[in-house]
C-alpha positions as CSV (number, residue, x, y, z in Angstrom):
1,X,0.0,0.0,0.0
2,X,1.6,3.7,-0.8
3,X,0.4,6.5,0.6
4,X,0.1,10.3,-0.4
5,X,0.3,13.1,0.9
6,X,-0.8,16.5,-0.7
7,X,-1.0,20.1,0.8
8,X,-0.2,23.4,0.3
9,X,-0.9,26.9,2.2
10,X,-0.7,30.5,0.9
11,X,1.6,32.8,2.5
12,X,2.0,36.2,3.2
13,X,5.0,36.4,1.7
14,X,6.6,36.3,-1.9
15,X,7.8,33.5,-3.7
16,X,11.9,34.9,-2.5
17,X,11.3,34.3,1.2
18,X,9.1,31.1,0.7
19,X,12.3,29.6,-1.3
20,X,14.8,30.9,1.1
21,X,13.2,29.1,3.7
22,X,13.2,26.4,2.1
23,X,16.5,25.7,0.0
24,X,19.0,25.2,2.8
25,X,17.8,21.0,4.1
26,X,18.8,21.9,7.3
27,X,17.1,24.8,8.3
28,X,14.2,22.3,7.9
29,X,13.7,21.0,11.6
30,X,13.0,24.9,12.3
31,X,9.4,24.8,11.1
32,X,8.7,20.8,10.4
33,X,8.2,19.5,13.8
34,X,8.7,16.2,13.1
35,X,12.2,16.5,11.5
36,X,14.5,16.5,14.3
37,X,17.8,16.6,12.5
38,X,19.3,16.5,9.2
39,X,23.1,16.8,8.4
40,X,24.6,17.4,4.8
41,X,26.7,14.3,3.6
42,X,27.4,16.3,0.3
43,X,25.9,19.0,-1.8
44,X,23.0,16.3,-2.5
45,X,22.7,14.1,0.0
46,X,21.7,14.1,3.7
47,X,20.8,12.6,6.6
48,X,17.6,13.0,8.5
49,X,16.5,12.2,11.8
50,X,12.3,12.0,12.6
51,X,10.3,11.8,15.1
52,X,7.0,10.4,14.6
53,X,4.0,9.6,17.2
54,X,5.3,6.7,18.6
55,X,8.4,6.1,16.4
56,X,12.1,7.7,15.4
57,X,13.0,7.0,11.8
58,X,16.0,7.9,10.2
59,X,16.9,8.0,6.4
60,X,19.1,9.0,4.3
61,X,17.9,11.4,0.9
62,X,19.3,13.1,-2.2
63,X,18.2,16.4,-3.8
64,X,16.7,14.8,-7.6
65,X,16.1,18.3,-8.6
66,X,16.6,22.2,-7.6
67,X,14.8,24.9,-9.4
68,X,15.1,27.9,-8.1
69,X,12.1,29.8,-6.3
70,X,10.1,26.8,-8.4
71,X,10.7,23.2,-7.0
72,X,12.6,21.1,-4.5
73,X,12.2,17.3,-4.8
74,X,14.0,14.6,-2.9
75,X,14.1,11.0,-2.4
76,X,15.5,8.4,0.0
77,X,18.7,6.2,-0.7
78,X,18.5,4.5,3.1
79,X,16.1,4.2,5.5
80,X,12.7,5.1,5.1
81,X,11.1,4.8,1.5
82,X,9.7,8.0,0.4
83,X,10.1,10.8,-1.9
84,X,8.6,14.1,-2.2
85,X,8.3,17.7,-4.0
86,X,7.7,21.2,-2.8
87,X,6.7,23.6,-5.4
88,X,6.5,27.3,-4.9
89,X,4.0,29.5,-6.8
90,X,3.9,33.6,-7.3
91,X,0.3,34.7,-6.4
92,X,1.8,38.7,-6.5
93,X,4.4,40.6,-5.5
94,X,3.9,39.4,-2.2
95,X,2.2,36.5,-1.7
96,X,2.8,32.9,-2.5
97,X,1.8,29.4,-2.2
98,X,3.8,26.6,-1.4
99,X,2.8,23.0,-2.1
100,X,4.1,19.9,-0.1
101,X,3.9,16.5,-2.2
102,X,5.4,13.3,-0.5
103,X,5.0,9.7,-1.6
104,X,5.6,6.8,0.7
105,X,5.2,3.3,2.0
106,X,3.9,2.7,5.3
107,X,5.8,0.5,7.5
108,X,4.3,-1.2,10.9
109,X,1.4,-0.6,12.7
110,X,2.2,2.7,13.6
111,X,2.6,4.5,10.1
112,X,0.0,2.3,8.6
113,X,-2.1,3.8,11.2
114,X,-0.9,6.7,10.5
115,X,-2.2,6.9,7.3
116,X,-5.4,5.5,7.7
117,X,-6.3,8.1,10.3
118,X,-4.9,11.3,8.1
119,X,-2.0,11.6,11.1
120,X,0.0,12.4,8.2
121,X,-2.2,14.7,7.1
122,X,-2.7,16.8,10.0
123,X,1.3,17.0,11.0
124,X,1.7,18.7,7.5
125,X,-1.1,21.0,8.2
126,X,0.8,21.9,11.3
127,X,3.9,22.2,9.6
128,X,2.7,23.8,7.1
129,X,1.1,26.4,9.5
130,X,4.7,26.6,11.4
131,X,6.4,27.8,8.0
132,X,3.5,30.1,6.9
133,X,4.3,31.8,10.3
134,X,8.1,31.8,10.0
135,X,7.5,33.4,6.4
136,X,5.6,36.2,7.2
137,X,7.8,37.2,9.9
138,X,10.7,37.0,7.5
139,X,8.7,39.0,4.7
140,X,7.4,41.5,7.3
141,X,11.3,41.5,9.2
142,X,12.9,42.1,5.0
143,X,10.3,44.8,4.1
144,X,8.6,41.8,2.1
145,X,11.5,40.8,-0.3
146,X,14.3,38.9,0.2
């Protein structure tokens, strides 16, 4: 069984900050609560660290693509199977949506639960929320550029 995950959330900021947020892997456990560590191996590849509801998984992924202020998309070479996408979109000057894609196979109980309950799906609400407020204060700390 694979799950899916799709969400997105409009910020309050423009597509610049959104993307600078999100372009360094390791600033990452600042605003996804779940990731609790990730250290570069190389320009491409790193090593995460997550904390789950009621497990700690650990994995290593690559970068597959960089576009800048467009897409990010990863996958894993060790660990837990998944692979995912975030996509930035220009709504104006100084808003913009980011969209969170992630594909993955459930393992055990606990993610298959998971994923049957829409856990998932709330954590990358939250998460979501988390960098939505980190943006804005960036945008509104910048003048709204970056």
């Amino acid at each position: 069984m694979s799950s899916s995950l799709l969400e997105a959330v409009d910020v309050e900021a423009p597509v610049s900050v959104s993307w600078a947020l999100w372009k360094d892997v390791e600033r990452w456990p600042s605003f996804l609560s779940h990731v609790k560590h990730v250290k570069r191996i190389d320009p491409n590849t790193f090593a995460w660290q997550l904390s789950l509801p009621g497990a700690e998984k650990e994995f290593v992924a690559e970068l597959a693509e960089v576009v800048p202020e467009e897409r990010i998309a990863w996958h894993t070479t060790q660990g837990v199977e998944h692979a995912g996408v975030v996509t930035f979109h220009r709504l104006s000057d100084t808003r913009s949506r980011v969209t969170l894609q992630v594909e993955y196979d459930p393992k055990g109980f606990v993610e298959h639960l998971g994923a049957l309950t829409n856990l998932d799906k709330t954590l990358a609400n939250y998460d979501l929320g988390q960098f939505k407020n980190m943006a804005e204060r960036e945008a509104a700390r910048s003048g709204g550029s970056a």
